[in-house]
C-alpha positions in Angstrom: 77.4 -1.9 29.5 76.5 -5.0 27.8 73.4 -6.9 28.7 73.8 -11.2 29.5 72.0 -13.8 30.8 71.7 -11.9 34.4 70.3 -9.1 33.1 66.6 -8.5 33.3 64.5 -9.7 30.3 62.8 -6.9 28.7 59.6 -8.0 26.3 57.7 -5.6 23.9 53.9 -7.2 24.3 51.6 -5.7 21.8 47.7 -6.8 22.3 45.4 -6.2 19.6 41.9 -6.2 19.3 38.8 -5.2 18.0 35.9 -3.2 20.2 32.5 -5.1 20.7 28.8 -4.5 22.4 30.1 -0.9 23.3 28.0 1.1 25.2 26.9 4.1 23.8 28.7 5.9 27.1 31.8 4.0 26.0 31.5 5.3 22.6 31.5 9.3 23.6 34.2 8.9 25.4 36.7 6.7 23.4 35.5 9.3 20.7 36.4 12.7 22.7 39.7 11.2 24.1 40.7 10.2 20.8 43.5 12.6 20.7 45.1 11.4 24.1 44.9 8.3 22.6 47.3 8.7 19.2 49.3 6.1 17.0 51.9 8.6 17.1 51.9 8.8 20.8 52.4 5.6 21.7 55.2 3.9 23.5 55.9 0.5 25.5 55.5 0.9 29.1 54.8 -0.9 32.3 51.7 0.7 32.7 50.7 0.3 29.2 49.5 2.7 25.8 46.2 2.9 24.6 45.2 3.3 20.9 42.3 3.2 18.5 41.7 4.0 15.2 39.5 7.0 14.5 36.4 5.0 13.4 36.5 3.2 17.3 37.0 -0.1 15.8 40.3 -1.7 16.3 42.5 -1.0 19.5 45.8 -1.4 20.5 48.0 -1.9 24.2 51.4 -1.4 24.2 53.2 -2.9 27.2 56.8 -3.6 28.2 57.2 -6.9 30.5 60.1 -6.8 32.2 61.3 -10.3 34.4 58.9 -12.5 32.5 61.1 -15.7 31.6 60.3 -16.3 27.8 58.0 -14.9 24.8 55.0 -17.3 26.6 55.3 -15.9 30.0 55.6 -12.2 29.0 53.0 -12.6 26.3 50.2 -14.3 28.8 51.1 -11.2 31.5 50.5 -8.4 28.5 47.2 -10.5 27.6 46.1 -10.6 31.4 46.6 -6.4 31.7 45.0 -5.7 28.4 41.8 -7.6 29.6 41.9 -6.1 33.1 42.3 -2.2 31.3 39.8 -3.5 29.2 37.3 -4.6 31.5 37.7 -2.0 34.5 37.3 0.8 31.4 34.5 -0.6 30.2 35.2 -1.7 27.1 33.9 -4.4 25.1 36.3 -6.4 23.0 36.8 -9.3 21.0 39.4 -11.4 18.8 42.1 -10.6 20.9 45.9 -10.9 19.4 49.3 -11.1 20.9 52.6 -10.0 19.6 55.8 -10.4 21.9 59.3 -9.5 20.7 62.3 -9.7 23.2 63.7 -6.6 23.1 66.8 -8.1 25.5 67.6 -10.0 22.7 67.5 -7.1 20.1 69.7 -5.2 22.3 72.6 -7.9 23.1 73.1 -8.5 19.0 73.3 -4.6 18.6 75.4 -5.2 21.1 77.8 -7.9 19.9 77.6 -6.1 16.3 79.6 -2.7 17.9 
């Protein structure tokens, strides 16, 4: 099955950031969940993947946008869910950063190269 035009656009949105003002609450918890929340496990998904580094510095969300029309669109929806984790969890943050890559796009020159 190849994938055109029609077919849904599928983005990889990865948000980046760095943990600020936590609370020391916040702290004992990112620290004792820190195993649920591993490099290793992570993956792209609607809901999203959650990752820090073992000092409970840096962070990462991992989402895949699906429907969004471009890079901009896709990347300004991941943002807009990594704040809203971020903020309903608790979670300080700061110096967000936002990667998108259109997986679509990967897939139809895989595609063409067969």
């Amino acid at each position: 099955q190849t994938r055109g035009m029609n077919a849904a656009q599928v983005h990889r949105v990865t948000v980046r950031g760095r943990f600020a003002d936590l609370s020391e609450q916040a702290r004992r918890y990112l620290q004792g969940a820190r195993d649920e929340h591993d490099l290793f496990l992570s993956a792209y998904t609607e809901e999203g993947t959650f990752t820090y580094d073992e000092r409970v510095q840096f962070f990462n969300l991992r989402y895949e946008v699906r429907g969004a029309a471009h890079d901009a669109a896709a990347g300004e929806r991941g943002a807009r869910e990594a704040e809203q984790f971020l903020r309903t969890m608790g979670f300080g943050f700061k110096g967000l950063k936002v990667d998108v890559v259109d997986a679509t796009a990967i897939w139809d020159d895989a595609q063409q190269r067969r």
